[in-house]
C-alpha positions as CSV (number, residue, x, y, z in Angstrom):
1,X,258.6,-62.2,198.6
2,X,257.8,-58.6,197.3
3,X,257.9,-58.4,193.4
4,X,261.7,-56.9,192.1
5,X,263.1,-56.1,189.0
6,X,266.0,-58.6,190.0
7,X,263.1,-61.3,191.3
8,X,263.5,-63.6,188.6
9,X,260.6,-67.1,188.3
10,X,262.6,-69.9,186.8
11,X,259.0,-71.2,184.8
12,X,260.3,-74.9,184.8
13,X,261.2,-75.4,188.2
14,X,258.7,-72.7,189.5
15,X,262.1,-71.7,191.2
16,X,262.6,-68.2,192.9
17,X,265.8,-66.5,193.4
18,X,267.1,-63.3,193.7
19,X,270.3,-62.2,192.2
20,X,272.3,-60.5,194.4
21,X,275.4,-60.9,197.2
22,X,274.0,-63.2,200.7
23,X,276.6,-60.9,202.5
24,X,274.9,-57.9,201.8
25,X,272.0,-56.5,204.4
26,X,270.4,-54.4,201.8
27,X,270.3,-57.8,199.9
28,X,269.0,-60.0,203.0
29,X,266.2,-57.6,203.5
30,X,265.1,-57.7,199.9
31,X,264.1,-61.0,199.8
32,X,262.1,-61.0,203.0
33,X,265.0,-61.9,205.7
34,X,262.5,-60.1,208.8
35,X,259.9,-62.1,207.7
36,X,261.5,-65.3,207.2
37,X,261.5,-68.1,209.6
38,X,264.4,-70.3,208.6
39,X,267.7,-69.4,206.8
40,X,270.0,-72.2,205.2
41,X,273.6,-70.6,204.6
42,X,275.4,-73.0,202.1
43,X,278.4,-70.4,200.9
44,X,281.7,-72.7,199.9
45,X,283.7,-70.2,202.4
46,X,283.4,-70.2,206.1
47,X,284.4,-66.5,206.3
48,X,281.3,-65.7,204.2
49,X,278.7,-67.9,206.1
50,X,279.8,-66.0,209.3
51,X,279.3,-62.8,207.7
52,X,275.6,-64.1,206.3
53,X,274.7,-65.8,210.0
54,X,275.9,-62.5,211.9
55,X,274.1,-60.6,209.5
56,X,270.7,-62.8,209.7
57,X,270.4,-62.9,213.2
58,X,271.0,-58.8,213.6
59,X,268.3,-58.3,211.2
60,X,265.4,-61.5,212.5
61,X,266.5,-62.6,216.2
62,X,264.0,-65.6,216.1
63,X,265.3,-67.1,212.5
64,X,266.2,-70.3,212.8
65,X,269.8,-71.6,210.6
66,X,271.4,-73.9,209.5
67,X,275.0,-73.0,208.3
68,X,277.0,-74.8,206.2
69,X,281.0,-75.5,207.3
70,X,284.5,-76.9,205.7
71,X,286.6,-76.7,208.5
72,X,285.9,-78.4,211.9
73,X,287.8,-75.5,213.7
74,X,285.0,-72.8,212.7
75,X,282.2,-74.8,213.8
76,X,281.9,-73.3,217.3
77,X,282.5,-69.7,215.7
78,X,279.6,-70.1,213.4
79,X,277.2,-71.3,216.6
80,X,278.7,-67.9,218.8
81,X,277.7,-66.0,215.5
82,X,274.0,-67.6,215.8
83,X,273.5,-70.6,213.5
84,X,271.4,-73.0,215.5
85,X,272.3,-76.0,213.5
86,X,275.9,-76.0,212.0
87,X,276.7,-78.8,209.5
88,X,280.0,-80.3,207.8
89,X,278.7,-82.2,204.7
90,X,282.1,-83.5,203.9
91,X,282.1,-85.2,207.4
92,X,278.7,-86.6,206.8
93,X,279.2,-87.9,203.4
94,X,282.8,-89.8,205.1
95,X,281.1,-90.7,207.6
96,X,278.5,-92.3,205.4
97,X,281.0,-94.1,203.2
98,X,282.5,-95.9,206.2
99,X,278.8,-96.7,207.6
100,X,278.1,-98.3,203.8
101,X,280.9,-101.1,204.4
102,X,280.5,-101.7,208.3
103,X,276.6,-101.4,208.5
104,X,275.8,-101.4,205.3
105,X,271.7,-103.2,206.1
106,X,271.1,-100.2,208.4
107,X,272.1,-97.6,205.9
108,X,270.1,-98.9,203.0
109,X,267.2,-99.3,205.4
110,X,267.9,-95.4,206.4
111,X,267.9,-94.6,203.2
112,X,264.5,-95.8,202.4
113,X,263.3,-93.7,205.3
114,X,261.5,-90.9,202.4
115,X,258.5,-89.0,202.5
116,X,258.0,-89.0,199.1
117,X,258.3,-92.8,197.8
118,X,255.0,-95.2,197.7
119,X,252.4,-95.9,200.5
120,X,254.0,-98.9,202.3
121,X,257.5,-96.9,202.4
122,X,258.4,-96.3,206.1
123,X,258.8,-92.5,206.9
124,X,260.4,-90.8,210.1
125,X,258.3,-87.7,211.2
126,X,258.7,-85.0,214.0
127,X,255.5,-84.5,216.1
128,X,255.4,-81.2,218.2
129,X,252.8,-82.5,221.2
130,X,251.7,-78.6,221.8
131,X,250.5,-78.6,218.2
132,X,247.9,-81.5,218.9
133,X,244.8,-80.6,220.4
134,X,244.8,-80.0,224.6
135,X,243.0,-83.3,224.9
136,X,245.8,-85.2,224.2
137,X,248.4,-83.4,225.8
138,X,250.5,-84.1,229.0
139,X,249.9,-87.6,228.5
140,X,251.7,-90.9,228.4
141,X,251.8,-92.9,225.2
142,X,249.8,-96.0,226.8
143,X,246.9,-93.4,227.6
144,X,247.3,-91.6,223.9
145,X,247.5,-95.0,222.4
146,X,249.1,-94.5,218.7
147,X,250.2,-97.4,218.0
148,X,246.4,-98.8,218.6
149,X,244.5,-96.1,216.3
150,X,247.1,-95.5,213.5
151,X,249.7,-98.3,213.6
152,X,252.8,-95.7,214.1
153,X,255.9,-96.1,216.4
154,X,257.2,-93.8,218.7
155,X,261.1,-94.4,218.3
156,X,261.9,-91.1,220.3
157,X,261.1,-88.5,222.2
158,X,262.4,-84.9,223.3
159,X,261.5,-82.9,225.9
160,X,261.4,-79.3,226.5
161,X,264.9,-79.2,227.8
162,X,266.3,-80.9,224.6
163,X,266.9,-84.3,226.8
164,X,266.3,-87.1,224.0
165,X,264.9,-90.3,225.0
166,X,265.2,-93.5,222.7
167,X,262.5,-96.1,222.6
168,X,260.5,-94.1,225.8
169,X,258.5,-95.4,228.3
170,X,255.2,-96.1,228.0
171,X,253.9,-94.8,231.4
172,X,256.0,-91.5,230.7
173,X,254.0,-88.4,230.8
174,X,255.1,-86.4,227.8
175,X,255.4,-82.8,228.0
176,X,253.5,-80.0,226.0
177,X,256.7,-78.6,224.4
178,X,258.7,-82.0,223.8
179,X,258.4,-83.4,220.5
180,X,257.7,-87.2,219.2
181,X,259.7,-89.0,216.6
182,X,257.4,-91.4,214.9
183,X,257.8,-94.1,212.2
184,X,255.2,-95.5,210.6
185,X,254.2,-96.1,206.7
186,X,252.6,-93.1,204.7
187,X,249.0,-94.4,205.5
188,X,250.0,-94.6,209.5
189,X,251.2,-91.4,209.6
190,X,248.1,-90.2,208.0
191,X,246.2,-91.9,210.5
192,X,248.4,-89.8,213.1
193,X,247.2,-86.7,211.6
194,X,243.7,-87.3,211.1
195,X,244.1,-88.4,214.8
196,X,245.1,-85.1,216.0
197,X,243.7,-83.0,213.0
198,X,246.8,-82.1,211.4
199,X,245.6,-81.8,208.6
């Protein structure tokens, strides 16, 4: 992000953020929208997070976002305007009220599912198989054997045509562009990346 007179470093948080209107091009291209590769639009109104995703994907075709929604009705509009991922937090946050009182094991067991928490906490991580060296790719998961060297689970897996498999075969050959979702504890999943030099 290129140093501005209206670029602003919040020294506490280490925070950047430039003050200006998200519906404004001149504004988008300030901050670095044609080099960006992700774009979260969180405005309160849908009108505005049209006007932000139309803009966006004028200006960087390949940006991926995520757009923000109130009303059900706009989410296909936002999607035709370009936002790859369109989400309705008051939907999920109902949605995860009700799954508190009917499920409510499951959801606290979710909900320990962080990154961020102590070395035996379980984590959920995305593996992109053409990221991993050429060895191990276009193979099944009984010939890559991860749960054997790094004590991970594969719980899913995508392939390149977005078809999601849960629990997959072993003796399925996984494609170069489909992705893995693993769980494992902090320490597996650093296993996994040592594994395949992630890191």
């Amino acid at each position: 992000m290129e140093t501005n007179e209206e670029l602003i470093a919040e020294n506490e948080k280490d925070l950047l953020f430039y003050k200006g209107s998200a519906l404004s091009d001149e504004v988008l291209e300030a901050v670095g929208i044609k080099r960006a590769k992700n774009l979260i639009c969180a405005l309160p109104d849908d009108a505005d997070n049209l006007f932000v995703v139309l803009s966006a994907r004028q200006l960087k075709k390949d940006i991926v976002i995520v757009s923000r929604v109130s009303e059900e009705r706009n989410q296909t509009k936002l999607a035709l305007a370009g936002a790859n991922h369109v989400i309705m937090p008051d939907k999920i946050g109902g949605d995860y009220m009700a799954a508190l009182l009917t499920v409510p094991d499951l959801i606290h067991f979710l909900s320990a599912l962080d990154w961020w928490q102590e070395e035996t906490s379980p984590n959920v991580e995305e593996l992109k198989l053409n990221a991993i060296p050429q060895k191990f790719q276009n193979k099944s998961l009984a010939e890559m054997e991860l749960r054997k060297h790094t004590n991970c689970n594969v719980i899913g897996y995508r392939d390149a045509k977005g078809k999601q498999y849960i629990n997959p075969d072993a003796h399925m050959v996984l494609e170069s562009e489909g992705k893995l979702i693993i769980l494992g504890t902090r320490d597996a999943i650093k296993k996994l990346n040592q594994m395949f030099q992630l890191d």
